[in-house]
C-alpha positions in Angstrom: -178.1 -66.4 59.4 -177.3 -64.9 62.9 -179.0 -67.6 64.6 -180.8 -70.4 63.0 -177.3 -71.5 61.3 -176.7 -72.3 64.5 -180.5 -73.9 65.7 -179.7 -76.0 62.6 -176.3 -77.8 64.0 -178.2 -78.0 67.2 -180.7 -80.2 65.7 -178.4 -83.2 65.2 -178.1 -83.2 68.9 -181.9 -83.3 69.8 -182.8 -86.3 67.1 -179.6 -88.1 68.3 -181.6 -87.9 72.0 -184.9 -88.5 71.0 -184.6 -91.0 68.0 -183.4 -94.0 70.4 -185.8 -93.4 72.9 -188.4 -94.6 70.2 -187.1 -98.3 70.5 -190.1 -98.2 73.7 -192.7 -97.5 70.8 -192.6 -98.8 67.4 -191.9 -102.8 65.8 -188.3 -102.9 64.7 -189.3 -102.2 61.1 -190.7 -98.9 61.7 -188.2 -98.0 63.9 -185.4 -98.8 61.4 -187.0 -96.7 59.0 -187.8 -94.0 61.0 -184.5 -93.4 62.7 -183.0 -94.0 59.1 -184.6 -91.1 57.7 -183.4 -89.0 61.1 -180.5 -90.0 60.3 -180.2 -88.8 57.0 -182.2 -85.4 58.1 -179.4 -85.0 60.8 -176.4 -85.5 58.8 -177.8 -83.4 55.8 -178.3 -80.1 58.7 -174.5 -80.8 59.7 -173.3 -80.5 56.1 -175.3 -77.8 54.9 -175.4 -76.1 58.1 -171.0 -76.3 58.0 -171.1 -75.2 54.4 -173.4 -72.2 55.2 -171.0 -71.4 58.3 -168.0 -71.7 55.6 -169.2 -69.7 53.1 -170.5 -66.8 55.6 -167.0 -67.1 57.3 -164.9 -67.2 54.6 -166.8 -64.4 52.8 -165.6 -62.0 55.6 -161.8 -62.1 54.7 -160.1 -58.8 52.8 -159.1 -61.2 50.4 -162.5 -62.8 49.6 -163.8 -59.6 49.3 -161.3 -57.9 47.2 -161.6 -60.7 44.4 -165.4 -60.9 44.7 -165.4 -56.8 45.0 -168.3 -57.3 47.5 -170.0 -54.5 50.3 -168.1 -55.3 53.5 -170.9 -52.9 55.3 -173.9 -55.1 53.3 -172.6 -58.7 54.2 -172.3 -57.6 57.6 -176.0 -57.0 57.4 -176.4 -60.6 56.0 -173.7 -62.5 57.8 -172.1 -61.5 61.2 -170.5 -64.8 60.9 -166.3 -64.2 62.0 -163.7 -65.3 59.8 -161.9 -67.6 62.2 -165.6 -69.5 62.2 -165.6 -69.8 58.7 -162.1 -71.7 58.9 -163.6 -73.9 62.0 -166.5 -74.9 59.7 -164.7 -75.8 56.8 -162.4 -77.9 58.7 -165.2 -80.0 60.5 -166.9 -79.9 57.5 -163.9 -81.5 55.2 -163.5 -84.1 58.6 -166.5 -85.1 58.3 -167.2 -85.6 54.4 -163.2 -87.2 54.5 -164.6 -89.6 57.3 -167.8 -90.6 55.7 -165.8 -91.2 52.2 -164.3 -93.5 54.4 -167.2 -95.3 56.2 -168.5 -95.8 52.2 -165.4 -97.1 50.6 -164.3 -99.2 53.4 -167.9 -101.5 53.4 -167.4 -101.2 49.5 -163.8 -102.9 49.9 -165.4 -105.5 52.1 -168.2 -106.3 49.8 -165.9 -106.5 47.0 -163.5 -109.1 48.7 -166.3 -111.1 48.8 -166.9 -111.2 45.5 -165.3 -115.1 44.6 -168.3 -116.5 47.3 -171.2 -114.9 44.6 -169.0 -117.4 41.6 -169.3 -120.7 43.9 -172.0 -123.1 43.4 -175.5 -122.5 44.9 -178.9 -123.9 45.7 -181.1 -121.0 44.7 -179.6 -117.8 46.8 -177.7 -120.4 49.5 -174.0 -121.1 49.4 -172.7 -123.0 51.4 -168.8 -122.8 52.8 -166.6 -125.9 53.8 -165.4 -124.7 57.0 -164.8 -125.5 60.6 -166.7 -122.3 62.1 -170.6 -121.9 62.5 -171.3 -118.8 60.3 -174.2 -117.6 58.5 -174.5 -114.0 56.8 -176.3 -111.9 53.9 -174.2 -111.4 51.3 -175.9 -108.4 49.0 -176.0 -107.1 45.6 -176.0 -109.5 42.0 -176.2 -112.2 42.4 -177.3 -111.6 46.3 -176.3 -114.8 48.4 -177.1 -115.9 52.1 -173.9 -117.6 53.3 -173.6 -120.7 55.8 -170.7 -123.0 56.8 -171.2 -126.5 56.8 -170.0 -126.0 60.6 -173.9 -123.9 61.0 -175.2 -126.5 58.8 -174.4 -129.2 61.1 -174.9 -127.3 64.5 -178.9 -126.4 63.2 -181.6 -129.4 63.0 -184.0 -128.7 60.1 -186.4 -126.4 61.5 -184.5 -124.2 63.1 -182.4 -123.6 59.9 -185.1 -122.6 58.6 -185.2 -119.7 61.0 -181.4 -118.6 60.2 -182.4 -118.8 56.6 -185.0 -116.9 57.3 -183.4 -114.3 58.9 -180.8 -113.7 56.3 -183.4 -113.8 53.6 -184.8 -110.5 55.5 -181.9 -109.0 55.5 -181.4 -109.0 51.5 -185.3 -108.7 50.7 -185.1 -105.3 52.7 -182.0 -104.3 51.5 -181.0 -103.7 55.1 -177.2 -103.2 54.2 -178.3 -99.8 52.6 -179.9 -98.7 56.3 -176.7 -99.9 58.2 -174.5 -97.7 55.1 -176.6 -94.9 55.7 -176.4 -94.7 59.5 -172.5 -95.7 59.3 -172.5 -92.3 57.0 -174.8 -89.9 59.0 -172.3 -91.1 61.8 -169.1 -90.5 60.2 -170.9 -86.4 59.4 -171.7 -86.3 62.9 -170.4 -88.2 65.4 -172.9 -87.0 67.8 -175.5 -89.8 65.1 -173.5 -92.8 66.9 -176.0 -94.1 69.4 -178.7 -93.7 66.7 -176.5 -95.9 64.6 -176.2 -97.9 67.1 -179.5 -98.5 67.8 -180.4 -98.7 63.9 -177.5 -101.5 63.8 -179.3 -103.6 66.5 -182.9 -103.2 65.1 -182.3 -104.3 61.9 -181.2 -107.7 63.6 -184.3 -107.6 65.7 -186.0 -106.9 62.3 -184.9 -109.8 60.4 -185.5 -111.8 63.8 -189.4 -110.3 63.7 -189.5 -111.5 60.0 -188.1 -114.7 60.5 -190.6 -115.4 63.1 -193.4 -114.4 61.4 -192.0 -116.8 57.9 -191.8 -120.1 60.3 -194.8 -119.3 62.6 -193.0 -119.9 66.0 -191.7 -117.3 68.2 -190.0 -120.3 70.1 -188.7 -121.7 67.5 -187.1 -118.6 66.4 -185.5 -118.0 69.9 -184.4 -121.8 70.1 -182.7 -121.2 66.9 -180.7 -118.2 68.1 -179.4 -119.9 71.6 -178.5 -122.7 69.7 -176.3 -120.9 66.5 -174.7 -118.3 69.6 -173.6 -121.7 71.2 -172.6 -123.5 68.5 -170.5 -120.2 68.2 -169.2 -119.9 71.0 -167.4 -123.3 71.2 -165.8 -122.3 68.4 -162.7 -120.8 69.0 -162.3 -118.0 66.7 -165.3 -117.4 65.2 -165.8 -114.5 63.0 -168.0 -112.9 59.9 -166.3 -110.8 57.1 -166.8 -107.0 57.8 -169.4 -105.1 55.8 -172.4 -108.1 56.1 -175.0 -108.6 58.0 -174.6 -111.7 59.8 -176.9 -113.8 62.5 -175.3 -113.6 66.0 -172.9 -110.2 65.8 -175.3 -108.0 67.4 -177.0 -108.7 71.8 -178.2 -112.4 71.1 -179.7 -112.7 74.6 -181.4 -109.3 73.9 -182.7 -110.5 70.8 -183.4 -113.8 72.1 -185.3 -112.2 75.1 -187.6 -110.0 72.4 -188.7 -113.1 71.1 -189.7 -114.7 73.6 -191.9 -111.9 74.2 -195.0 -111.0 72.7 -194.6 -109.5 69.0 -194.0 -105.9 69.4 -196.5 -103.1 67.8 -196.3 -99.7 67.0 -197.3 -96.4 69.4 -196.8 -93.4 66.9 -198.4 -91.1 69.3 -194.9 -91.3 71.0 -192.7 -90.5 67.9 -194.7 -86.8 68.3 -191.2 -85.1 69.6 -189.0 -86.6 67.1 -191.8 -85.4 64.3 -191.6 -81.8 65.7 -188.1 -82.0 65.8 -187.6 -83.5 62.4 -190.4 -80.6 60.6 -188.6 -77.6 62.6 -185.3 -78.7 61.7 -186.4 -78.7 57.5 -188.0 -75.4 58.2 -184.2 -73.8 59.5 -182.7 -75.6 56.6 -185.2 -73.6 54.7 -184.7 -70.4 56.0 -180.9 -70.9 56.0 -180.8 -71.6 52.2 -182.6 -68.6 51.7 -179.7 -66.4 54.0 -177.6 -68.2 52.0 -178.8 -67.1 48.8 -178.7 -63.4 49.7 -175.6 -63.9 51.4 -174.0 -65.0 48.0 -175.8 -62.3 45.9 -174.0 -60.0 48.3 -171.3 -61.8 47.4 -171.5 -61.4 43.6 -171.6 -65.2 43.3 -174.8 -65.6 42.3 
């Protein structure tokens, strides 16, 4: 425990560096999914690497040890962890759980004040909403709905509806509310996660773009589509989506717009190397550190 505790709250910081850079390298989809699971890696060696700090820390105190009637001389051997960092930990750690508690029930609260749109009438999984604002959104969970004003409805011609429809279709097939949930999480553990959220947050808009692209057969189209729902938008004073969904012009339209334009992107895995090194040594110090653990607590008596 004297040092890879400390290697293992490190490795937050080097996937939170490298994970972006692979936006250069792999399709949206892959990307999503990759940074996804780094993100879930990263926030997991946070936790456990707090908790480990904790119990170590927290171990050391006279009064610790008199109730657990443990060998000050043989935890010493096990754990030079200080007190005082024991106390650190366990505050950062509480923060952080507290925060991402938060993150969850907040998106939950959101979803659920959207529950009276899943009871109106639909065609299939489209409802459609009488108002003055051009929106369109993914609404997820049972029954899942994609959600468009008659504002969107009348800003769209055929065709490139068919792109936003598209779009939020990819969003509930994918379930791409569970990757933004995730990476709002990781970030709440570890705030140090927040450009890789923010980068998961963007791709899966690019994602949904890539997929509606590929279900209408026209990268123009697709791009046409965008301009035209971001302008609609934009002369509408206003305009806004309900938090907690994932919805077709909140996240760099002309980015977006620029990408598909461009030729569809592909997939370079011989650059996601790093990131893979960093992701396999950062499981084997959360390996090693469960083990210190575990002889740290049988020093302990509580195990």
């Amino acid at each position: 425990m004297r040092i890879t505790v400390y290697l293992l709250l490190l490795a937050p910081a080097a996937l939170a560096f490298l994970g972006p850079r692979l936006a250069r390298h792999l399709a949206p989809a892959a990307l999503v999914r990759a940074l996804t699971g780094m993100s879930i890696i990263a926030a997991a060696a946070t936790v456990w690497g707090l908790t480990v700090l904790t119990v170590g820390g927290l171990g050391r105190t006279d009064a610790f040890q008199d109730e657990a009637h443990s060998s000050p001389a043989a935890l010493a051997r096990y754990d030079p962890v200080p007190d005082v960092m024991g106390v650190v930990a366990g505050g950062l750690l509480m923060g952080g759980l507290l925060r991402a508690l938060t993150v969850v029930r907040r998106r939950w609260s959101s979803l659920r004040a959207l529950a009276p749109l899943r009871r109106r009438p639909a065609a299939g999984d489209l409802a459609v909403v009488e108002a003055d604002r051009p929106d369109a959104y993914a609404l997820p969970g049972r029954p899942r709905r994609v959600v468009v004003t008659t504002a969107m409805l009348r800003a769209l011609p055929a065709d490139e509806l068919a792109v936003l429809l598209a779009h939020e279709r990819a969003h509930l097939l994918h379930r791409h509310h569970l990757y933004a949930a995730v990476a709002d999480a990781a970030a709440a553990c570890n705030p140090m996660l927040g450009s890789v959220r923010d980068h998961i947050t963007f791709h899966i808009e690019r994602w949904a773009d890539e997929e509606a692209a590929r279900t209408t057969g026209s990268r123009p189209l697709a791009a046409r589509s965008l301009i035209r729902a971001a302008l609609a938008t934009a002369d509408a004073a206003g305009t806004h989506e309900p938090q907690g969904v994932l919805a077709y012009l909140r996240y760099r339209v002309t980015v977006r717009v620029g990408a598909l334009r461009a030729e569809r992107p592909n997939n370079h895995w011989g650059a996601a190397l790093p990131a893979v090194a960093v992701t396999a040594l950062t499981c084997l110090a959360f390996a090693e550190v469960t083990c210190d653990l575990a002889r740290c607590l049988r020093v302990l008596h509580l195990s």
